[in-house]
Backbone bond lengths (Angstrom), bond angles and torsions (degrees), N, CA, C in turn:
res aa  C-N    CA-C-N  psi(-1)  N-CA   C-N-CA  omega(-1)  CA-C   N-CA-C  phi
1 X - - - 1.467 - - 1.522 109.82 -
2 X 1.403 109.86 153.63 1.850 109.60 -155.42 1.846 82.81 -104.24
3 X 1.670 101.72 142.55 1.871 90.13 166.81 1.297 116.72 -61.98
4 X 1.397 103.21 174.56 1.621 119.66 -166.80 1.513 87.49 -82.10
5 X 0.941 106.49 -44.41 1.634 113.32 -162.54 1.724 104.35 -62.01
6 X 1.210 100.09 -34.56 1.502 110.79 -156.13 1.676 93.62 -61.23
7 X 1.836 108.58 -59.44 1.195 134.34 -172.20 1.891 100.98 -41.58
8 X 1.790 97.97 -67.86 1.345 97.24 -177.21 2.279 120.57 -32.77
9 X 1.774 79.84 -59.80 1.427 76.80 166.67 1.491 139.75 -22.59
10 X 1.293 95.39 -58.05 1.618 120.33 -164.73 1.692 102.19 -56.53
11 X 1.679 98.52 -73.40 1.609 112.87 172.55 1.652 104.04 -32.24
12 X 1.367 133.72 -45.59 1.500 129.40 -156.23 1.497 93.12 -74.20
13 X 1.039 124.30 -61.16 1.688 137.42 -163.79 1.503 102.06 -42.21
14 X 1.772 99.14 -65.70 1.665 105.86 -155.25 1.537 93.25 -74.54
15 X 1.444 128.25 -6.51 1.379 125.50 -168.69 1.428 100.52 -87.27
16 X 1.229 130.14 -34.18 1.799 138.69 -166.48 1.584 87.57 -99.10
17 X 1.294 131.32 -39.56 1.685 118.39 -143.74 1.101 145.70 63.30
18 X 1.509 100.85 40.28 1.211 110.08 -171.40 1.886 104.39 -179.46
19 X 1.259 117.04 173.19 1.677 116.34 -179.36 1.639 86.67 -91.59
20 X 1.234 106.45 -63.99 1.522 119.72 -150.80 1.829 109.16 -61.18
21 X 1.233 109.57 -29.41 1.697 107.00 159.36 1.030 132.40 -101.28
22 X 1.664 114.37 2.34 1.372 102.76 145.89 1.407 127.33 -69.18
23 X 1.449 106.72 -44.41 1.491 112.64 168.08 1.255 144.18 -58.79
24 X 1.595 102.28 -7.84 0.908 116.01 161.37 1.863 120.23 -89.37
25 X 1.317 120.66 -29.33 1.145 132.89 176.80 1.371 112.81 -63.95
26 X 1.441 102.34 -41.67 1.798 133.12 -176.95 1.727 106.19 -65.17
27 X 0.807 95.24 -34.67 2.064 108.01 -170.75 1.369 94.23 76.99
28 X 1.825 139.56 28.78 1.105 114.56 172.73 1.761 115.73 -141.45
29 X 1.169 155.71 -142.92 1.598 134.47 -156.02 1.106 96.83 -116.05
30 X 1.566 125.28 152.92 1.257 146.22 152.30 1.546 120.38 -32.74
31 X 1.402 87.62 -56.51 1.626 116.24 170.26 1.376 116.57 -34.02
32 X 1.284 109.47 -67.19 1.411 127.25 -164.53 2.043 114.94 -93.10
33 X 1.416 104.77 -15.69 1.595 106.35 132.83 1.750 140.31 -50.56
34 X 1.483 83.95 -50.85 1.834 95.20 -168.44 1.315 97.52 -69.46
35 X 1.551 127.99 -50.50 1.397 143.25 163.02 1.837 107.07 -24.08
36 X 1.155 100.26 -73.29 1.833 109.76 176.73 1.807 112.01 -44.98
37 X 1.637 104.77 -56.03 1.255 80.00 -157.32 1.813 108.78 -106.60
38 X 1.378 101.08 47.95 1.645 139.94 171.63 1.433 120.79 -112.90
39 X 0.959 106.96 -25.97 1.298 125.23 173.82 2.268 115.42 -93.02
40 X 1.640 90.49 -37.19 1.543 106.42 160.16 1.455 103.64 -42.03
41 X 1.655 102.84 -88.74 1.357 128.66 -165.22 1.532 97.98 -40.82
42 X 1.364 127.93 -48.28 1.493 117.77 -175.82 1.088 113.60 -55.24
43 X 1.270 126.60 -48.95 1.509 139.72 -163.24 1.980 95.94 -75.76
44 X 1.083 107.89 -38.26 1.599 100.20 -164.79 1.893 94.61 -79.35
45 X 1.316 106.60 -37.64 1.703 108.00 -166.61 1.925 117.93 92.07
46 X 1.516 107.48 22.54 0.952 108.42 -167.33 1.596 92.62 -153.10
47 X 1.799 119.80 144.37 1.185 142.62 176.29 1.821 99.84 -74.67
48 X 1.345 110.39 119.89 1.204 109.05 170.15 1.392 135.87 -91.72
49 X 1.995 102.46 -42.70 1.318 113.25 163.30 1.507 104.36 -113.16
50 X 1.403 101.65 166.29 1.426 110.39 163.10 1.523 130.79 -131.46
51 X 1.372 89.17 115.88 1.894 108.66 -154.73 1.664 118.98 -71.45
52 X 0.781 129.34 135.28 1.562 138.74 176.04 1.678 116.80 -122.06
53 X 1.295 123.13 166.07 1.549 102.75 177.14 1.785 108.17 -85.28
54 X 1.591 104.57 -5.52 1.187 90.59 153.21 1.290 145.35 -122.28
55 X 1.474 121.69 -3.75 0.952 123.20 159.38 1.708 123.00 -140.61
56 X 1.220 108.46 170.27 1.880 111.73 168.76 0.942 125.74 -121.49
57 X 1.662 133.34 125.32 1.498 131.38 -138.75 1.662 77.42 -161.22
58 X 1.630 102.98 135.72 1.597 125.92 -174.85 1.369 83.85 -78.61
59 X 1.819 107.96 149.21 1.354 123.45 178.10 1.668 100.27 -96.08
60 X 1.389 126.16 -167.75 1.368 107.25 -172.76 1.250 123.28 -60.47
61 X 1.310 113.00 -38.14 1.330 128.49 -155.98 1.726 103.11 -95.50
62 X 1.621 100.01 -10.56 1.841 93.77 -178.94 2.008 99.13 -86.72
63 X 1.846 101.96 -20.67 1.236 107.24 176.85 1.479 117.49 -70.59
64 X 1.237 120.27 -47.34 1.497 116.84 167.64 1.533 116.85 -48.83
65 X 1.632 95.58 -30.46 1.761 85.37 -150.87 1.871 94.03 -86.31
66 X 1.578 113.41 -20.82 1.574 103.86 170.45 1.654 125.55 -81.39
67 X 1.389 112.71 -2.68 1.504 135.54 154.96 1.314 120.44 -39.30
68 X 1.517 106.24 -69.90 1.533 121.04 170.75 2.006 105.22 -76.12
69 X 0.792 110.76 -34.36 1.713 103.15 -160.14 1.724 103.44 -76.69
70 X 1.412 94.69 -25.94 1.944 92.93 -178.43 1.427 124.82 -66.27
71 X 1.363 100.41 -38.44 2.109 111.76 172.77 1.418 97.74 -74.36
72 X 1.613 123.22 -39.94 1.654 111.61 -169.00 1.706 107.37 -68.14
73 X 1.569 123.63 -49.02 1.031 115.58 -173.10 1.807 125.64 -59.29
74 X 1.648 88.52 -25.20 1.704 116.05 170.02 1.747 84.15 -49.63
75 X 0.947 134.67 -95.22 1.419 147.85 -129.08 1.383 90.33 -63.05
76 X 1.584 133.92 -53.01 1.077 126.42 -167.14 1.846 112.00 -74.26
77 X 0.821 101.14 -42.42 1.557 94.39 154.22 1.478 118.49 -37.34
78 X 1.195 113.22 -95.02 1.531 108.06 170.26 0.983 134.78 -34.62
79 X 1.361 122.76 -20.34 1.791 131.64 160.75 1.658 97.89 -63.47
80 X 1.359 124.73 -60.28 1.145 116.55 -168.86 1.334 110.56 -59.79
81 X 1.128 137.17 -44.72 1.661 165.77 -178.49 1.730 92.59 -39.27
82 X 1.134 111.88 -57.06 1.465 121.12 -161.41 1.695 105.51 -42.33
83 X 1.712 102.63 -54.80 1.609 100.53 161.20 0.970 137.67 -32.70
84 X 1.385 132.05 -20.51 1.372 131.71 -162.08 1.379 96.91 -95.82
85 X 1.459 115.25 -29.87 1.848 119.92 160.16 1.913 125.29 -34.23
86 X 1.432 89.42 -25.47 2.064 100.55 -167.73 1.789 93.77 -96.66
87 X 1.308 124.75 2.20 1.486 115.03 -144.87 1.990 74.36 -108.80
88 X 1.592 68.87 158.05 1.861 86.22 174.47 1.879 110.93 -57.94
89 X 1.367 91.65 -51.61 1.598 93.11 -173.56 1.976 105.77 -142.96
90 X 0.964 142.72 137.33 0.872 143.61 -122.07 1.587 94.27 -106.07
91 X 1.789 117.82 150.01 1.465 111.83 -141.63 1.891 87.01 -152.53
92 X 1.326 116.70 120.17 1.553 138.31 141.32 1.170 119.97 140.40
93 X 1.298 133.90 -159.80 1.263 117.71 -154.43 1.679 120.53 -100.06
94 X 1.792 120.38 146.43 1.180 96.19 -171.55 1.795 84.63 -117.49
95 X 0.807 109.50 162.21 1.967 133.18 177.82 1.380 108.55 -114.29
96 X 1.143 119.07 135.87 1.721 129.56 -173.06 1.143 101.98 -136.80
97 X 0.994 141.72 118.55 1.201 149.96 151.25 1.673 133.03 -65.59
98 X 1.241 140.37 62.34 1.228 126.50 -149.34 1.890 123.50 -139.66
99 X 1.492 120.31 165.27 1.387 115.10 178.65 1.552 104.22 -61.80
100 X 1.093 103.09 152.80 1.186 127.72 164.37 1.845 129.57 -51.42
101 X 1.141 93.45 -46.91 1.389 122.82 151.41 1.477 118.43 -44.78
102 X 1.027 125.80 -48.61 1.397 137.80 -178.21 1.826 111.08 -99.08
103 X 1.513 114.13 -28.20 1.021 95.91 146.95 1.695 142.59 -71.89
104 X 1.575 103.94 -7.47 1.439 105.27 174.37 1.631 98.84 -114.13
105 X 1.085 130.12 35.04 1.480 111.08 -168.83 1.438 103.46 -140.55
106 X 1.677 110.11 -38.60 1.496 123.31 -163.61 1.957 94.41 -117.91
107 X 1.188 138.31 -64.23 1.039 137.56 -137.31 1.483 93.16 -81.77
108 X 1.286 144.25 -55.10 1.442 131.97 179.32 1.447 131.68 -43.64
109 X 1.593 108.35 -14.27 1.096 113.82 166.89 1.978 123.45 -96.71
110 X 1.472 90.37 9.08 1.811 98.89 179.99 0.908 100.36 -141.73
111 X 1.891 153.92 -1.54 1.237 132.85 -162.66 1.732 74.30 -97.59
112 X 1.110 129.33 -90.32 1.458 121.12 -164.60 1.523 126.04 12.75
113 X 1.692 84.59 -69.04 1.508 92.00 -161.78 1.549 106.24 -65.69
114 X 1.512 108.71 -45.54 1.110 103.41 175.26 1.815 146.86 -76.76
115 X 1.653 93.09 9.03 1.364 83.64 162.48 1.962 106.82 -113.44
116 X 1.181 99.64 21.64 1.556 102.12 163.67 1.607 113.62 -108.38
117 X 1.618 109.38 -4.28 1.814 99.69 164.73 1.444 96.60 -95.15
118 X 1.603 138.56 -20.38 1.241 139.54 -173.00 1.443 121.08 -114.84
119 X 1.303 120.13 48.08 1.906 129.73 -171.07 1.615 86.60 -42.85
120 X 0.907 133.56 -56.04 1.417 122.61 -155.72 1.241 124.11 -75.23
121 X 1.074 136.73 4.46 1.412 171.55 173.13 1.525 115.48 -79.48
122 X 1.216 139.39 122.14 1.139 125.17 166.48 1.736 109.31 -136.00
123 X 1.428 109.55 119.72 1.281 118.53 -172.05 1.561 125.37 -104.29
124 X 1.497 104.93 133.92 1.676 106.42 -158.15 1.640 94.54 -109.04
125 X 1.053 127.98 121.41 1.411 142.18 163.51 1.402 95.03 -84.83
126 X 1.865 93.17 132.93 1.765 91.06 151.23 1.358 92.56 -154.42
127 X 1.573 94.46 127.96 1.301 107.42 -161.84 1.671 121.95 -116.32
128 X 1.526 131.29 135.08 1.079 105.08 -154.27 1.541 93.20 155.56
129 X 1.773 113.77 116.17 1.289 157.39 -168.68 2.003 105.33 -40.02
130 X 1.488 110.88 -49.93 1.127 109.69 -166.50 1.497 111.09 -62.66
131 X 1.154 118.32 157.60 1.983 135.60 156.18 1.358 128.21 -58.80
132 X 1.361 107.70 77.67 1.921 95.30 -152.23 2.187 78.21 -108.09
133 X 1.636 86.88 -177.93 1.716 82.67 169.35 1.618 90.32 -121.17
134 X 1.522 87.81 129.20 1.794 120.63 -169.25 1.603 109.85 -41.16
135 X 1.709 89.73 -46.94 2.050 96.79 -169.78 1.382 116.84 -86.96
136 X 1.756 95.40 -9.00 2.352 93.23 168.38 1.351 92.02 -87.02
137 X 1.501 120.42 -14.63 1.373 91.53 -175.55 1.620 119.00 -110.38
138 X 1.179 110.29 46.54 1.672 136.85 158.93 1.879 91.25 71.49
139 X 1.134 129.25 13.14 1.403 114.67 159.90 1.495 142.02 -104.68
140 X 1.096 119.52 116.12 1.750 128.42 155.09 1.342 119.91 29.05
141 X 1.621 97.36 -74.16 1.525 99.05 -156.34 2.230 85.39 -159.76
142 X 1.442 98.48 169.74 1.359 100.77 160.42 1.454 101.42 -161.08
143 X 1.524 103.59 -169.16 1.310 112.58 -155.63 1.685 98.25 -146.70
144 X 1.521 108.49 121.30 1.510 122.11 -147.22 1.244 100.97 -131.63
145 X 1.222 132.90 147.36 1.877 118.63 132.40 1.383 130.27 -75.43
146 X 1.092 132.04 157.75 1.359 141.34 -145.87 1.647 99.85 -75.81
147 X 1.379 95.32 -16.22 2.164 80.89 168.67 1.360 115.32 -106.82
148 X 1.375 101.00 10.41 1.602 87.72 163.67 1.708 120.36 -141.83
149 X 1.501 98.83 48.28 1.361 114.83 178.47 1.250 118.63 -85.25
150 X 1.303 126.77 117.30 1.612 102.07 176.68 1.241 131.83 -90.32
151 X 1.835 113.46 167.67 1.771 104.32 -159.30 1.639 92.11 -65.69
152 X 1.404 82.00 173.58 1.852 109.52 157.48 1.642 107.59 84.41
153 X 1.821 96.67 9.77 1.613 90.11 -172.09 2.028 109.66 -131.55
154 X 0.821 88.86 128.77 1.778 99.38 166.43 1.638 118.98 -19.03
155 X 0.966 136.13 115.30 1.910 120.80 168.78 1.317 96.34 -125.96
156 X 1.211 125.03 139.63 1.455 145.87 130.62 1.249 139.18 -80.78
157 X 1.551 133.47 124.74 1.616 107.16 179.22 1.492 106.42 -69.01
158 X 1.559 105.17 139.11 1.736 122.48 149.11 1.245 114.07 -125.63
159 X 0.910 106.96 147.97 1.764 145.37 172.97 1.820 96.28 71.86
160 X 1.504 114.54 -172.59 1.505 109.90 -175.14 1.509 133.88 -54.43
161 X 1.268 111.01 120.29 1.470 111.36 -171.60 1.192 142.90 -41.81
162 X 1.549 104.93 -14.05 1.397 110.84 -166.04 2.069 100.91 -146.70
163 X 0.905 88.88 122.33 1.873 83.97 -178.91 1.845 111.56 -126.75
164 X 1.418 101.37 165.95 1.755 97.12 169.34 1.339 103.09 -129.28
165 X 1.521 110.79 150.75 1.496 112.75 150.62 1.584 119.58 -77.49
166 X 1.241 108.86 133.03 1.637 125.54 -172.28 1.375 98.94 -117.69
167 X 1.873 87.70 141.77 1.592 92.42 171.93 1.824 98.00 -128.52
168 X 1.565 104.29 164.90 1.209 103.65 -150.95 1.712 90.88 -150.89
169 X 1.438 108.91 169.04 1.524 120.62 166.77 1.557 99.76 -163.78
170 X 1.437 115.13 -163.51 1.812 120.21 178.36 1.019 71.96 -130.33
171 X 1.557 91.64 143.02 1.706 128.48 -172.21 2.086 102.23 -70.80
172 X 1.425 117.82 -9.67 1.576 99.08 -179.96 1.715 91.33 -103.39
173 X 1.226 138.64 18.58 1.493 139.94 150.39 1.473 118.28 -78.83
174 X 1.620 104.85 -46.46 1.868 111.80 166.21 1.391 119.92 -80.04
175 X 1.659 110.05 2.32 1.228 94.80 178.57 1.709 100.53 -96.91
176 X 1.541 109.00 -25.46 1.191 121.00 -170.94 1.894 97.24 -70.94
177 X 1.268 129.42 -71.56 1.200 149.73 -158.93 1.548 101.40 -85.55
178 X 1.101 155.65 -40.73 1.292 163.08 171.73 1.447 116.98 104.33
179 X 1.483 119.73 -178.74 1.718 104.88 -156.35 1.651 80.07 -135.90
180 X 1.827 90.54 129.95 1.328 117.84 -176.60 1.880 97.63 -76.65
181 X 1.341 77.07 140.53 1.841 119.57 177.04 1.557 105.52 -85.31
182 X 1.048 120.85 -47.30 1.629 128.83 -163.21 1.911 113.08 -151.09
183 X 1.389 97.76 116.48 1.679 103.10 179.55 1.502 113.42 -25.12
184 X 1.280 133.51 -47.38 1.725 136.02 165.61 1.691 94.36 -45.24
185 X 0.928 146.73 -64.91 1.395 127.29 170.24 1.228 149.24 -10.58
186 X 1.607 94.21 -33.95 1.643 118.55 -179.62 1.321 117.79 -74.57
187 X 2.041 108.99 -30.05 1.388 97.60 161.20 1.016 135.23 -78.95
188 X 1.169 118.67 40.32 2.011 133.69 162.45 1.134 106.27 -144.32
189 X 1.179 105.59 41.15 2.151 116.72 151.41 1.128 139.07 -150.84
190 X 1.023 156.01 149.58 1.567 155.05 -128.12 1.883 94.89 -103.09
191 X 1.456 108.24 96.10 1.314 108.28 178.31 1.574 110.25 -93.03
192 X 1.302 118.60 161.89 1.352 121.34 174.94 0.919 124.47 -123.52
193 X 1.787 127.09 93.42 1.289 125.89 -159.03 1.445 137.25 -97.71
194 X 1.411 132.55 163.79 1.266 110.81 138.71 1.623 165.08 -129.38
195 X 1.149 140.55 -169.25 1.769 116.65 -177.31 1.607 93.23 -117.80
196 X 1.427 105.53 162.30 1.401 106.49 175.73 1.669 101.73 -95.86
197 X 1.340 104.30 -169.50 1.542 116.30 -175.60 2.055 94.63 -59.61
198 X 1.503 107.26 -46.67 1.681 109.70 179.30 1.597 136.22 -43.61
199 X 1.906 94.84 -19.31 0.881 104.27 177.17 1.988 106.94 93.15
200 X 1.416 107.84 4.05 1.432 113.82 -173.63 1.409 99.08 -93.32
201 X 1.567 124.54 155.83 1.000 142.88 142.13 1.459 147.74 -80.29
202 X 1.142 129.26 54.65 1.919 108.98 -160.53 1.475 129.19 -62.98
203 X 1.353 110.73 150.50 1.053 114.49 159.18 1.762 123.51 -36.01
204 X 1.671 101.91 150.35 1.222 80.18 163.61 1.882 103.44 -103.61
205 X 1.418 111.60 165.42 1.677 109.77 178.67 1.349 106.95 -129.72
206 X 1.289 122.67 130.65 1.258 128.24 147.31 1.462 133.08 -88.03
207 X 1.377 109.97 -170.02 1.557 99.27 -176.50 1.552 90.57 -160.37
208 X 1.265 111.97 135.89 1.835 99.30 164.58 1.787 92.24 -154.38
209 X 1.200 131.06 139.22 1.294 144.87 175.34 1.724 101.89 40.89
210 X 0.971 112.85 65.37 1.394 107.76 162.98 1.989 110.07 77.17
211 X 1.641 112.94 -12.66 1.172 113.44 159.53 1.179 127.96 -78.96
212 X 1.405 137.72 136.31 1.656 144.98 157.44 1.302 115.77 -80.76
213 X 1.204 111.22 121.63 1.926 104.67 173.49 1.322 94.91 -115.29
214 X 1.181 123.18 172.38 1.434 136.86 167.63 1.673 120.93 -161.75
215 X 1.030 104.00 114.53 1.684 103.98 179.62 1.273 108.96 -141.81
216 X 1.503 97.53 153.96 1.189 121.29 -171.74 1.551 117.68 -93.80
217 X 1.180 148.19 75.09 1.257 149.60 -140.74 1.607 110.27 -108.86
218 X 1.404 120.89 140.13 1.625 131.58 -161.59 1.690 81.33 -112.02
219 X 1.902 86.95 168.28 1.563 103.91 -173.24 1.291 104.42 175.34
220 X 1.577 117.13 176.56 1.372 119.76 -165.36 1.444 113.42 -96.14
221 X 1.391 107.78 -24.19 1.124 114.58 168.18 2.085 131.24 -93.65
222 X 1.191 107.78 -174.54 1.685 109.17 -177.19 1.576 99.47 -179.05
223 X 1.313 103.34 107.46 1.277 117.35 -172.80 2.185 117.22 -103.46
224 X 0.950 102.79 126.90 2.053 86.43 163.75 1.319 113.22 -61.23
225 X 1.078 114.38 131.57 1.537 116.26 -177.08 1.453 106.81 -93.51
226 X 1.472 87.79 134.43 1.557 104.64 -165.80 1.374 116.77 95.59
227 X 1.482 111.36 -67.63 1.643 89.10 -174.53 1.643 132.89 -85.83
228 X 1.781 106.05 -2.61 1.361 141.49 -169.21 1.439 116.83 -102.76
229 X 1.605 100.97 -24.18 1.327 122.23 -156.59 1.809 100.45 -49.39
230 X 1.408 127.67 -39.19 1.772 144.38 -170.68 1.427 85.26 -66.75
231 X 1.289 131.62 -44.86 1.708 107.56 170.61 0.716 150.03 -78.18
232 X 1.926 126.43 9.82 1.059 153.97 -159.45 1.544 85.80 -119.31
233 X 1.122 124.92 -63.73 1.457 115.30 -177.74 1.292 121.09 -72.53
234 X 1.588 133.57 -12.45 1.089 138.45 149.46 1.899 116.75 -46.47
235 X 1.751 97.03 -51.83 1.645 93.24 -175.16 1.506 128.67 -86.68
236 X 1.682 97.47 -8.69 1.816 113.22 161.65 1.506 107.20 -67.25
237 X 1.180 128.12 -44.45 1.545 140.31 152.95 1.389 118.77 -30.98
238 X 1.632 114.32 -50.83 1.314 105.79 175.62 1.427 102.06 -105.04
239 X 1.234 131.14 51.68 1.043 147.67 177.82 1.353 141.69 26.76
240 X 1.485 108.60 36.39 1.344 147.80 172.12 1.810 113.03 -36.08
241 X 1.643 99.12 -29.25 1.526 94.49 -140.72 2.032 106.76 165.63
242 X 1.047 97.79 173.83 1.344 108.79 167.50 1.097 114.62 -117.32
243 X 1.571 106.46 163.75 1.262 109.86 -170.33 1.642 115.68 -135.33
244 X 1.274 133.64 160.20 1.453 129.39 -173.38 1.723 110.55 -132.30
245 X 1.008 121.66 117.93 1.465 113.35 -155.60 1.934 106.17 -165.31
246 X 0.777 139.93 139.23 1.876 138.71 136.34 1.577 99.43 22.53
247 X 1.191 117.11 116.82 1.620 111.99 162.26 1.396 93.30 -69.45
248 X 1.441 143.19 -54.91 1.512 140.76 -176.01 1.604 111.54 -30.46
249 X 1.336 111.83 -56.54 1.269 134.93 174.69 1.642 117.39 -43.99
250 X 1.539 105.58 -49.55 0.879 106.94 -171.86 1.858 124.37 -100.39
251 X 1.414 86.02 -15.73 1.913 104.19 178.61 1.706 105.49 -46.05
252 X 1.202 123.65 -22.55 1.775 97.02 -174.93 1.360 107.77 -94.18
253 X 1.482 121.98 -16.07 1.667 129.02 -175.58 1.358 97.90 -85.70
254 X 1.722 127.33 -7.26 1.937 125.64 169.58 1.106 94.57 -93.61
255 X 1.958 136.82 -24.32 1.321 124.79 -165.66 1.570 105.71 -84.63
256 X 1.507 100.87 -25.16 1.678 93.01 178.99 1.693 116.82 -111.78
257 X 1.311 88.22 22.81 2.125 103.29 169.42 1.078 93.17 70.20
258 X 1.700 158.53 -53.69 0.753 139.15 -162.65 2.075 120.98 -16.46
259 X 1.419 121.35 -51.96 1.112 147.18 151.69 1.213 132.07 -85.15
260 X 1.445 128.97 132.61 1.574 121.57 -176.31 1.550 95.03 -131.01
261 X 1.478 118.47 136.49 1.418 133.58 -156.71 1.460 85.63 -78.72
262 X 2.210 119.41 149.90 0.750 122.79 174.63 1.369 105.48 -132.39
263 X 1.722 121.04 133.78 1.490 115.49 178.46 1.524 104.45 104.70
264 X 1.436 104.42 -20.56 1.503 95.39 -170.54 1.521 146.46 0.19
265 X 1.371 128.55 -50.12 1.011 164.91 -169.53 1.306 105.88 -72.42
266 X 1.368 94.70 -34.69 1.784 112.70 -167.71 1.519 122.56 -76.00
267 X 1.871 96.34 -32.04 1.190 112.02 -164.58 1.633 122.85 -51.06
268 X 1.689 114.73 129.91 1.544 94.02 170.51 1.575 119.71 -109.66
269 X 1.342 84.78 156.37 1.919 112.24 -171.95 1.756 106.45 -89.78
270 X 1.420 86.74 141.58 1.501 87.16 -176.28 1.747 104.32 -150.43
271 X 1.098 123.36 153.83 1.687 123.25 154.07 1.103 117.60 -16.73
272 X 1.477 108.62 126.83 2.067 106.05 152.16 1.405 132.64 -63.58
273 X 1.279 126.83 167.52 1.258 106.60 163.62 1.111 134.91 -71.96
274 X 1.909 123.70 -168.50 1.602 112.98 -159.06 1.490 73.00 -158.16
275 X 1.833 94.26 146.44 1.317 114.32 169.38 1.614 98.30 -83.02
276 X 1.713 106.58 143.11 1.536 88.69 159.60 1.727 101.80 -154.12
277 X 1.619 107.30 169.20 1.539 93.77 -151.44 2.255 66.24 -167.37
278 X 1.769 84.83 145.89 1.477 93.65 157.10 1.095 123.53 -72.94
279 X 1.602 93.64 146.65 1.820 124.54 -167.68 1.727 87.90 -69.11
280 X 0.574 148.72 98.80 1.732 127.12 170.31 2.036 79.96 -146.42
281 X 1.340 100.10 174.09 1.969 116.22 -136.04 1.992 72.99 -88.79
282 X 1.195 114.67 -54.22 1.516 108.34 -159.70 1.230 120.69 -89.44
283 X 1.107 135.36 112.63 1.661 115.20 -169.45 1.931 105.00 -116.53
284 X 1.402 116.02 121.02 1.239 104.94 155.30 1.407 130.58 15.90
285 X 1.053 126.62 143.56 1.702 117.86 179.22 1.300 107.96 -107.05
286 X 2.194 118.69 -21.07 1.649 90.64 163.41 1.377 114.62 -83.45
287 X 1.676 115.61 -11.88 1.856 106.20 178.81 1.692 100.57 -76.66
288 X 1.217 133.66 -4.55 1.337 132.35 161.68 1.435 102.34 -75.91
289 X 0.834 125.52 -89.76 1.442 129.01 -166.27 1.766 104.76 -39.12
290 X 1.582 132.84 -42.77 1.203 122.33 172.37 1.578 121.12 -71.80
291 X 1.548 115.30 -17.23 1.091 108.78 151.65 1.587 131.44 -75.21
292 X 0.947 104.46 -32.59 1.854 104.07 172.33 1.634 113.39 -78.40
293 X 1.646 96.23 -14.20 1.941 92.82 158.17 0.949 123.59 -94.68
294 X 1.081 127.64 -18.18 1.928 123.78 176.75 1.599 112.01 -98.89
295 X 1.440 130.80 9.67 1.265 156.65 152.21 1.341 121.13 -68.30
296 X 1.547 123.13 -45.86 1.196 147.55 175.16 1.827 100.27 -70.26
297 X 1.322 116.57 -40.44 1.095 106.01 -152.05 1.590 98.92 -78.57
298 X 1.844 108.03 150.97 1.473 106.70 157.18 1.851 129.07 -107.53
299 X 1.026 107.12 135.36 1.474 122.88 -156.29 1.400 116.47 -94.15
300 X 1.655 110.06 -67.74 1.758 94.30 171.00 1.882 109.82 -105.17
């Protein structure tokens, strides 16, 4: 019989593609992966993955054999899981996967409370702009907008239902450069943009009475979105430029003038985000319990 551990291993690797992001997903070493599922292959007599310096991809037989082992280890999980049902209050770790955005916008107003109704609980944020898939990357549950949820999975709304993108500058830049009337305006002003991890750019879009604008606006700056994003609003601040971002994000830099909203009128509204997590029969007891806490909660 192959270890449990060994098996688990295996599933993590060929699931990320790689040693080093599973172990990182895993919270545990590269080392002690390659070790596990070397020790598999010995014991089975058969090559499971096949390694490159850049990537790790199951060979046929490591593909069959993570086919069957991914629903079984599912089940045994949840067998173990079931315990946490007899416990006073429910106990181990949950993984979130989520934007950045939502880690500064939505989660500070619910992780608190909720890891003081759940001490036993310990919750790992990892937070961060790109499109990864949530369950190769060893987490729970994540937190999406509604166009980029994928099928086959559960969503809930969290945090406020309805949000806008805001654009903004410091009022001695509009006094210098002048304050646009109409989104076409923006292409004759120093915008401050950003790219995602893809390397894409979007438009920005407005909306006002049933019109769509969309423009594409140049600038001095080019920020990573999400993790750069505090320097873009730092240099609209020193009045570099404008900026396009979360009205949430941006509401305390309009409460203390530093910034004065531009386009207003213009701004478009869209859905909040949604927790979402596979439909499958057994779920974790802290992604249970964080779902029956961010359910409870009221938002707008």
């Amino acid at each position: 019989m192959a270890d449990l551990g060994d098996l688990t291993a295996f599933v993590a690797v060929a699931r990320a593609g790689g040693f080093r992001d599973a172990a990182r997903a895993g919270g545990g070493s590269a080392s002690s992966l390659s070790e596990a599922v070397s020790r598999l292959e010995a014991r089975l007599g058969v090559r499971l993955l096949n390694r490159t310096t850049r990537s790790v991809a199951p060979t046929e037989a490591g593909a069959r054999l993570l086919d069957r082992l991914g629903p079984a280890l599912g089940e045994v999980e949840a067998a173990l899981d079931v315990v946490n049902g007899f416990r006073d209050r429910p106990a181990g770790t949950l993984r979130l996967n989520v934007p950045v955005s939502a880690a500064r916008l939505v989660l500070p107003r619910l992780v608190p409370p909720f890891l003081a109704a759940y001490p036993d609980i310990c919750l790992e944020i990892i937070a961060e702009d790109s499109f990864v898939d949530m369950l190769a990357a060893g987490c729970d549950a994540g937190i999406r907008y509604d166009e980029r949820l994928e099928q086959d999975m559960i969503a809930i709304p969290i945090g406020p239902r309805h949000q806008r993108f805001a654009t903004a500058a410091s009022p001695a830049y509009l006094d210098r450069r002048g304050r646009p009337e109409h989104p076409r305006d923006l292409l004759d002003h120093a915008c401050l943009l950003g790219r995602f991890r893809s390397r894409a750019m979007t438009a920005w879009e407005f909306v006002r009475d049933g019109e769509v604008v969309k423009v594409e606006p140049t600038g001095p700056l080019i920020v990573s979105t999400g993790t750069a994003t505090d320097l873009a609003v730092e240099a609209a601040i020193a009045g570099c430029g404008i900026v396009s971002l979360f009205e949430d994000w941006l509401q305390p830099y309009f409460d203390s003038g530093v910034l004065e909203p531009v386009l207003e009128p213009w701004w478009e509204r869209f859905s909040g985000p949604f927790l979402y997590y596979p439909g499958r029969r057994y779920l974790p007891a802290p992604l249970r319990a964080f779902i029956d806490f961010t359910s409870s909660m009221r938002w707008d």
